[in-house]
C-alpha positions as CSV (number, residue, x, y, z in Angstrom):
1,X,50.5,-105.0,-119.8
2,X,54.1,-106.4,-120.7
3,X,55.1,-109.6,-122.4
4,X,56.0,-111.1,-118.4
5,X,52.2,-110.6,-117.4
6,X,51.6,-112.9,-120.6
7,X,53.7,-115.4,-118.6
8,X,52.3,-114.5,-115.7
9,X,48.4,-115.5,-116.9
10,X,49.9,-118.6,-119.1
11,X,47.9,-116.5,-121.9
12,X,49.2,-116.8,-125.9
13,X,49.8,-114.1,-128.0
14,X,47.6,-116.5,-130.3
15,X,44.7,-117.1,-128.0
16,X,43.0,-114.0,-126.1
17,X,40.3,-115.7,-124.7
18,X,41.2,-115.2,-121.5
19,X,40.6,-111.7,-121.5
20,X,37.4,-112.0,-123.3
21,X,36.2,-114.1,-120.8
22,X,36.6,-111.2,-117.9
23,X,34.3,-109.0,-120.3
24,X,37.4,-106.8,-121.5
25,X,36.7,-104.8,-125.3
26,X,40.3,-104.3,-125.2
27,X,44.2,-104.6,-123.6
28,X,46.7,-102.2,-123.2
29,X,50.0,-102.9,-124.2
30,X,52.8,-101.0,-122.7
31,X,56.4,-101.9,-123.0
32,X,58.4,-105.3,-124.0
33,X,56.9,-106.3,-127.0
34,X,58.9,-106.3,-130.6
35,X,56.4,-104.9,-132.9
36,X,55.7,-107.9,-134.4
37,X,53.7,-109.5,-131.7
38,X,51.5,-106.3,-131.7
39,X,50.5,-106.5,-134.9
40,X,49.6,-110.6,-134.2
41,X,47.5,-109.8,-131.4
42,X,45.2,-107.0,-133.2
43,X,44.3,-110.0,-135.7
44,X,43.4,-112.1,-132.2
45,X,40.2,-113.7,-133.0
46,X,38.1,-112.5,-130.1
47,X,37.7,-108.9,-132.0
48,X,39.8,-107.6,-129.0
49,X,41.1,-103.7,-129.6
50,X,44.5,-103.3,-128.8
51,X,45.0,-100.1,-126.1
52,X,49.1,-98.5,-127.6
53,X,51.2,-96.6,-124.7
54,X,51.4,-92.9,-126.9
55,X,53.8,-91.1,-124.3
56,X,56.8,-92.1,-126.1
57,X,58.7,-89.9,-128.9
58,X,59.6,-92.7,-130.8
59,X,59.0,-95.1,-133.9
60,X,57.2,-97.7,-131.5
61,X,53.7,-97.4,-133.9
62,X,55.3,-96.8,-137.1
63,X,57.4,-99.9,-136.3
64,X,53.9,-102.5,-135.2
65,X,52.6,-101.1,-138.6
66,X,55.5,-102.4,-140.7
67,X,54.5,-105.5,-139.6
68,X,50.8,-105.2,-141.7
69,X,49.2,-104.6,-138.3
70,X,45.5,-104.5,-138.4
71,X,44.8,-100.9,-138.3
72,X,40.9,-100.6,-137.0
73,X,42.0,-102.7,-133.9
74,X,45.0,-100.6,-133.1
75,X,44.0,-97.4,-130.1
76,X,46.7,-95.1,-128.7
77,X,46.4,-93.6,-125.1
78,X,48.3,-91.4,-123.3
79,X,49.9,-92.5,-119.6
80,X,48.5,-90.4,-116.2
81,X,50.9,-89.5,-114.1
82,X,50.3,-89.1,-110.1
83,X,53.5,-87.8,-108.8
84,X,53.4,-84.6,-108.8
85,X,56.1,-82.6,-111.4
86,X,56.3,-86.2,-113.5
87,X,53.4,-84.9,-116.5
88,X,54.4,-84.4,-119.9
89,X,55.1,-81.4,-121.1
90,X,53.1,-79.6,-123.8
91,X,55.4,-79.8,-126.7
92,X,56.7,-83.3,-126.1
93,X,52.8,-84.0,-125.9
94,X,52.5,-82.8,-129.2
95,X,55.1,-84.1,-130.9
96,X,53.8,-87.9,-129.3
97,X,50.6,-87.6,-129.9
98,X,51.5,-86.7,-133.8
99,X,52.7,-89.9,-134.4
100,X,49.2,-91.6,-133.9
101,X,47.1,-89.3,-135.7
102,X,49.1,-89.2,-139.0
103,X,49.0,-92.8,-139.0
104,X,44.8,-92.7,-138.1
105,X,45.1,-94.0,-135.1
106,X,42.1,-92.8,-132.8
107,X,43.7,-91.4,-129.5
108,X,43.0,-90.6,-125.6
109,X,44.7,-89.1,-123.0
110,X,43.8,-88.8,-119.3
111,X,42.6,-85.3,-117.1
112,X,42.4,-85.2,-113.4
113,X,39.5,-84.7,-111.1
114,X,39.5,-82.0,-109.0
115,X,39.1,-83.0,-105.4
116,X,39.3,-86.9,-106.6
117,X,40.8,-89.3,-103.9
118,X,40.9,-92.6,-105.6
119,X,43.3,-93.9,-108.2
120,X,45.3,-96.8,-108.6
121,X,48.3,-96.3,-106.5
122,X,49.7,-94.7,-103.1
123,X,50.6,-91.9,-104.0
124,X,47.6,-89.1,-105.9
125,X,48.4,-85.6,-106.7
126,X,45.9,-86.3,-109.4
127,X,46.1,-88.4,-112.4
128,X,46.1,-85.7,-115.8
129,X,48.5,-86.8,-118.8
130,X,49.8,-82.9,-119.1
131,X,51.7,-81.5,-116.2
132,X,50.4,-78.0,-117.1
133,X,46.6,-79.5,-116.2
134,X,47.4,-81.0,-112.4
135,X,45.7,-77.5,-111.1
136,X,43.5,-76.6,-113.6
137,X,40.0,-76.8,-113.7
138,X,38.4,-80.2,-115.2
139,X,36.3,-78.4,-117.6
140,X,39.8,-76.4,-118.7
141,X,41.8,-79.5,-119.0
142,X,39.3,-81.4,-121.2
143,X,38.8,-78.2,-123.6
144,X,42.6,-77.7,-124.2
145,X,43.1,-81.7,-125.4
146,X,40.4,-81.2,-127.7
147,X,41.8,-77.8,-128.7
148,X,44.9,-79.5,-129.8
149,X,43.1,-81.4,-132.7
150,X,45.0,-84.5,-131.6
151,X,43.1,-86.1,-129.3
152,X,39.8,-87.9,-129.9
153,X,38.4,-89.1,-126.3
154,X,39.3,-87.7,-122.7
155,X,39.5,-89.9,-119.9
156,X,39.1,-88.6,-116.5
157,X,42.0,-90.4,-114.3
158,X,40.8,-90.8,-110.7
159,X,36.9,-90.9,-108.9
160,X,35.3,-89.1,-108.1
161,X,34.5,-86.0,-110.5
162,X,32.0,-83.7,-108.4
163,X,28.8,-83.4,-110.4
164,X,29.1,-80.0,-111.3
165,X,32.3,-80.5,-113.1
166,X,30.3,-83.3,-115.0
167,X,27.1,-81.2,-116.2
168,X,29.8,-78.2,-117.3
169,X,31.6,-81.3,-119.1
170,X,28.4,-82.2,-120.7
171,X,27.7,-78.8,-121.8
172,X,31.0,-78.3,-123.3
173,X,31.3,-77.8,-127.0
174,X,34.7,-79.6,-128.2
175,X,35.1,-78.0,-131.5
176,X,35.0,-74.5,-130.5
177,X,36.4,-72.8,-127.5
178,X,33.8,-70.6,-125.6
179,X,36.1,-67.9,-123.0
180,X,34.4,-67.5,-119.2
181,X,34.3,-63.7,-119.2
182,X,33.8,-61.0,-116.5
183,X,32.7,-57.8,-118.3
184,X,34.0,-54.5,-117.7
185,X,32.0,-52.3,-115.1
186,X,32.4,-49.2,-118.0
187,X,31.1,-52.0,-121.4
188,X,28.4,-50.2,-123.1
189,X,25.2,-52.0,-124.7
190,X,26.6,-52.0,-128.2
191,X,30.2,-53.8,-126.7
192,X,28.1,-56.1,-124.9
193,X,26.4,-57.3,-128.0
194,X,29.8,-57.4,-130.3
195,X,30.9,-59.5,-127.3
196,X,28.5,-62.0,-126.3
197,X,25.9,-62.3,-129.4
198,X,28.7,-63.6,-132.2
199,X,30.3,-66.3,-133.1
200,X,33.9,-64.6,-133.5
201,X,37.1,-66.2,-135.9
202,X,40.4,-65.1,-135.9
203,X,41.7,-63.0,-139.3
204,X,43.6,-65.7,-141.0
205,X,46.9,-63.1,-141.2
206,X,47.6,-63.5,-137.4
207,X,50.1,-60.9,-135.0
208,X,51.5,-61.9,-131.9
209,X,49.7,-58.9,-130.2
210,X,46.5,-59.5,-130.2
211,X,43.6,-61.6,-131.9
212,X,41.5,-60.3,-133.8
213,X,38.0,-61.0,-135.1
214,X,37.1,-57.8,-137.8
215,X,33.9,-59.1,-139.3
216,X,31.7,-58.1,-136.4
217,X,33.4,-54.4,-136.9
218,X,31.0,-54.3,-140.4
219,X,27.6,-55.4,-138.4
220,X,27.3,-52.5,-135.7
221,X,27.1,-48.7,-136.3
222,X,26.3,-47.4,-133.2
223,X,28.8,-44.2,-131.3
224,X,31.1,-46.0,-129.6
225,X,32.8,-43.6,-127.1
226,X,35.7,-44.2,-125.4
227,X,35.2,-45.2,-122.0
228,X,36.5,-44.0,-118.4
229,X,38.4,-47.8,-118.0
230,X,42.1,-48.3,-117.6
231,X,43.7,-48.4,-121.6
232,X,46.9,-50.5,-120.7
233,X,45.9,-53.9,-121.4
234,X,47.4,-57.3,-120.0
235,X,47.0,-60.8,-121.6
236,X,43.5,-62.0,-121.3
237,X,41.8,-58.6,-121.3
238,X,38.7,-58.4,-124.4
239,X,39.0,-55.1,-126.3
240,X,37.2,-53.3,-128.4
241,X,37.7,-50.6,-131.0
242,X,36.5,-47.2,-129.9
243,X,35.1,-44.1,-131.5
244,X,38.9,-43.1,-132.0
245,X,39.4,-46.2,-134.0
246,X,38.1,-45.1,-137.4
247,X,37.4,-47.8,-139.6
248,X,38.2,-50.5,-137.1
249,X,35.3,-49.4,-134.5
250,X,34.0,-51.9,-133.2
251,X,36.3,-54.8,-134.2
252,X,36.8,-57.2,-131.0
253,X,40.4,-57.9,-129.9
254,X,42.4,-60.5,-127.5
255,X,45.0,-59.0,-126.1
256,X,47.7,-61.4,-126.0
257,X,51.0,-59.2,-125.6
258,X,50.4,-56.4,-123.2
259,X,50.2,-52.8,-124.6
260,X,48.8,-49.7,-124.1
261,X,46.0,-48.1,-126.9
262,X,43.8,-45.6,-126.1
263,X,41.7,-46.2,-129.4
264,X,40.4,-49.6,-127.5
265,X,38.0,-50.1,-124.7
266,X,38.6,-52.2,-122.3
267,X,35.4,-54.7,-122.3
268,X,35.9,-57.9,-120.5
269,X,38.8,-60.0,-118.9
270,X,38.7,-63.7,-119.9
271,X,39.1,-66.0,-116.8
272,X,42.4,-66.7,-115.5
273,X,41.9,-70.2,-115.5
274,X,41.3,-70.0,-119.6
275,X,44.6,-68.1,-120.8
276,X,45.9,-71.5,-121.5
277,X,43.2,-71.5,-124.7
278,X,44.5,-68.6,-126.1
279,X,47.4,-70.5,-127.2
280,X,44.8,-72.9,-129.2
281,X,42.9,-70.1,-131.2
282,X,45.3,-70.2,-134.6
283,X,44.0,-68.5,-137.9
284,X,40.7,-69.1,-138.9
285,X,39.8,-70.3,-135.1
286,X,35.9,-69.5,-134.2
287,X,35.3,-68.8,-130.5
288,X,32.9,-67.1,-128.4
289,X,32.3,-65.5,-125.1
290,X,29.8,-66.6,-122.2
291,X,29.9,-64.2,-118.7
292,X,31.6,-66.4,-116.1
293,X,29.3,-67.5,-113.0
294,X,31.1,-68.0,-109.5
C-alpha cells in the first residue's frame, strides 16, 4: 500500500490497529513513503511485520535502515507481474534481491501456476516475479529461486496449482538440485550406478565446458567400453568417461558447451525443462540425478 491508502482508511502511521483488527500479520508497503515513516511503522505496537517492495535497484532499504528501523519486523518481497514480457530479468533480479540479503532481510518472490486462472486483475498470463519462469514448470520455477541462495520463501501467484505440481513441490529438496533424466538406450549397469546412486559436486576449479564431478571416478572399477551412442554432445547431455579415458573412467560430466569426444559415453540427457539449473551448479555445488517420469 502507498501513503494515499493511509488517507484513504484515516489510519496513522502511529496507530495500526486497524489492520490488526482484519487479522493481518503484516502490510506491504510499496511506493510513496520517505524512509523514515518505514522505519516508524516496524516499531507499530501491534507486532505488525512490515512486507518491503524488493523489485527496485535502488537504496530504498538501505535508506529505511538509516533511520534505526527495527530490523526483525522488516520482510522484502518481490512484485508478480501478469502481462506477459513485463518480468524481471535474471540479472536485475539478482542484483535487487542482493540488497535485502546483505542487509538480513528475509526475502520472497512469487512463481506462477501452471494452468491457474485466478489472480488479482484482468489481465493473467500468470503471475511469476522472473520473466524467464512464465512457461516453465512450477516445480522448475521454485527450484531456480532457491538455487539462487537469495530467496528464502516462494509464493505461488495465482489459484489454483494442480495437485501434482503441489506433491512434486512437497517432495522438492531446496538445498540441492536433483536433474529429471532420461537415460541413454546404450548406458551400461556400471553408468547407471555412477549416475543415479551418488550424490555428485562439482570440482571446485570449474571450465565452461562441462561440469564435472571426479570423485565417483575413484569408487568404480568395472570395463567401461565405449558405447555404440552418438559422441557429439549438446548442452544437457550426462557423460561419462569411457574405457579410452584412462585415469578419468568413470568420472560423470555435464556438458555445458557442445563438443565432440569419443573418450565419453553418452549416458543420459537432463530434461529440457531443467537446463536453466545448470546455470545454478557453481564450484563445490552437490546435485544428483532421478529418471524423469512422463
Amino acid at each position: 500500500m502507498s501513503p494515499n491508502i493511509f488517507d484513504q482508511l484515516g489510519v496513522s502511521y502511529q496507530d495500526l490497529s486497524y489492520f490488526a483488527s482484519l487479522g493481518a500479520d503484516a502490510i506491504r508497503l510499496d511506493a510513496g513513503f520517505d524512509g523514515h515513516q518505514e522505519a516508524w511503522l516496524s516499531y507499530n505496537s501491534q507486532g505488525l511485520n512490515l512486507e518491503l517492495n524488493m523489485s527496485n535497484d535502488v537504496e530504498y532499504l538501505s535508506n529505511i535502515l538509516s533511520y534505526s528501523a527495527n530490523r526483525p519486523f522488516l520482510y522484502g518481497c518481490h512484485n508478480f507481474y501478469p502481462q506477459r514480457g513485463t518480468g524481471l530479468p535474471f540479472d536485475f533480479f539478482v542484483a535487487c534481491s542482493r540488497r535485502f540479503k546483505r542487509a538480513g532481510i528475509e526475502t520472497a518472490a512469487f512463481v506462477t501456476a501452471p494452468g491457474a486462472t485466478i489472480g488479482p486483475w484482468d489481465i493473467n498470463d500468470g503471475l511469476p516475479t522472473l520473466e524467464m519462469h512464465r512457461d516453465c514448470p512450477l516445480q522448475v520455477q521454485v527450484q531456480h529461486l532457491f538455487s539462487t541462495g537469495l530467496i528464502d520463501s516462494v509464493l505461488i501467484g495465482n489459484a489454483y496449482a494442480k495437485q501434482e505440481d503441489l506433491q512434486k513441490l512437497g517432495a522438492l529438496n531446496r538445498y540441492q538440485i536433483t536433474f529429471a533424466v532420461t537415460p541413454s538406450a546404450d548406458i551400461q549397469p556400471v553408468e547407471r550406478q555412477i549416475l543415479l546412486d551418488n550424490l555428485h559436486e562439482r570440482r571446485g576449479d570449474i571450465n565452461d565446458i562441462t561440469i564435472r564431478s571426479t570423485e565417483v571416478r575413484k569408487r568404480y572399477h568395472d570395463f567401461n567400453r565405449v558405447n555404440d551412442d552418438r559422441h557429439t554432445f549438446q548442452r544437457g547431455d550426462v557423460v561419462i568417461g569411457n574405457e579410452q579415458f584412462g585415469k578419468y573412467q568413470h568420472e560423470l560430466q555435464i556438458v555445458q558447451q557442445p563438443h565432440t569426444d569419443t573418450r565419453k559415453n553418452l549416458v543420459a540427457t537432463i530434461n529440457p525443462d531443467q537446463l536453466v539449473l545448470l546455470d545454478a551448479i557453481g564450484p563445490w555445488a552437490k546435485f544428483s540425478f532421478e529418471v524423469a517420469h512422463d
